[in-house]
N, C-alpha and C positions, 0 to 999 in steps of 0.2 A: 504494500500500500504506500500510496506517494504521496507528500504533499502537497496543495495545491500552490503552484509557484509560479504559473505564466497567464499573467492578467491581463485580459484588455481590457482597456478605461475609453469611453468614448460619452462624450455629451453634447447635446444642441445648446445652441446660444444661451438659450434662455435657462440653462439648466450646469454652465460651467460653474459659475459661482459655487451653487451648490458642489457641486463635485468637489471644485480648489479645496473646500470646508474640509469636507467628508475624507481628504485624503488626509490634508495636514491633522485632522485630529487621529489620524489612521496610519501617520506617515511608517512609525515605526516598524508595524507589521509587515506594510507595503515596500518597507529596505529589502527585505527577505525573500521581495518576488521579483521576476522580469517582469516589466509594465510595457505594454505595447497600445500605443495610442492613434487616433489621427491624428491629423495634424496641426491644428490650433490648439484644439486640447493640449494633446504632447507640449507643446509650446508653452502653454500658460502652467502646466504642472511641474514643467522644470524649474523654471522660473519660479515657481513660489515655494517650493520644494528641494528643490538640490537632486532631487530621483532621477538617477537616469532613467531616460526610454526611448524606446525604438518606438518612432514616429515610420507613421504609413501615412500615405494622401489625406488628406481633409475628407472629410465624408459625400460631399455633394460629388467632388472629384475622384468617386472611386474608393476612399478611404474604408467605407462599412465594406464594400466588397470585399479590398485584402484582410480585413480581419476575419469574414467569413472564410476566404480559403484557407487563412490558419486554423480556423475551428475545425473546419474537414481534414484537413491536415494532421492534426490534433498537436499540436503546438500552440492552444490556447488551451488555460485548462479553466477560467473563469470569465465573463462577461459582465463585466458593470456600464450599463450603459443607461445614461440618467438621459431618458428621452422627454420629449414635451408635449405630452399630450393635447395641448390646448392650441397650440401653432399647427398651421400645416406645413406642410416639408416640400419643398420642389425635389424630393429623392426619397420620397415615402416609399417606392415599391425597393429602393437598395435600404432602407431599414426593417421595411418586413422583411424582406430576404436574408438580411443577417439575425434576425432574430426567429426565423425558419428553419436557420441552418443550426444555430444553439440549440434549438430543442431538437432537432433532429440527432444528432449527434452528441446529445442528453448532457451537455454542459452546464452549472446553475447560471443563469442571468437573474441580478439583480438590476431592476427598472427604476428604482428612487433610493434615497436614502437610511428608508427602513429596512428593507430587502436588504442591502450591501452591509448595514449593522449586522442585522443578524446571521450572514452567510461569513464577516471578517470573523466574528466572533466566536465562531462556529469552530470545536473541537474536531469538526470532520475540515478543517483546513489543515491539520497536522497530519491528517492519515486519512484519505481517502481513493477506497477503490469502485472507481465511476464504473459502471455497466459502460463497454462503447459496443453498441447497434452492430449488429453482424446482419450487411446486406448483401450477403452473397446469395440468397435468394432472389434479392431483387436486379443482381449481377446479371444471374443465369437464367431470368425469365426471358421467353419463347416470345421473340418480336415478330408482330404480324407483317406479314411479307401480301403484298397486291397481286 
């Protein structure tokens, strides 16, 4: 069993602040993990933090994409992604998609500040062994041919 150690942090405008909070009163936990961002995020989390991280594109730019291929990947083992429910998004269907591809590939995502408390806090962040999805049924299903 592993522990969880490769975070991505992602959040829309209206929801960075929160985040900058939620990390700095979290920073210490968050030394012990790779944090993997887009890229304003990334930017403002250095900057107020000292954490390093490996910045991807900004989210409008493709950014929620590469974090979803890391999730398939499985080079992300967590997603905190403080989205905003009350805006709409010019790249709403690349954040369904990334948050299609976390549950698919049964990674926890926390969506606000209460979720992410309770998921840092969380005894299964020292020793967790995640079920990951065995689709080799869905590899070897028989495509309809014309």
């Amino acid at each position: 069993m592993a522990a969880i150690k490769r975070v991505a942090l992602v959040a829309h405008d209206n929801k960075k602040q929160v985040l900058l909070k939620w990390i700095l009163s979290n920073q210490e936990r968050l030394s012990e993990c790779e944090l993997i961002t887009t890229g304003t995020t990334g930017s403002l989390i250095h900057e107020a933090s000292g954490l390093p991280v490996t910045r991807v594109h900004s989210g409008p730019l493709g950014g929620d994409q590469q974090i979803g291929a890391r999730i398939s990947e499985q080079t992300v083992d967590l997603l905190i992604f403080f989205w905003d429910p009350l805006e709409p998004m010019s790249h709403d269907p690349d954040i369904k998609a990334l948050l299609r591809i976390a549950t698919l590939w049964n990674i926890p995502i926390a969506c606000n500040q209460s979720s992410a408390d309770f998921i840092i806090s969380s005894p299964l962040m020292e020793s967790y062994d995640r079920v990951v999805p065995d689709f080799s049924s869905y590899q070897k299903r028989p495509i309809p041919v014309e």
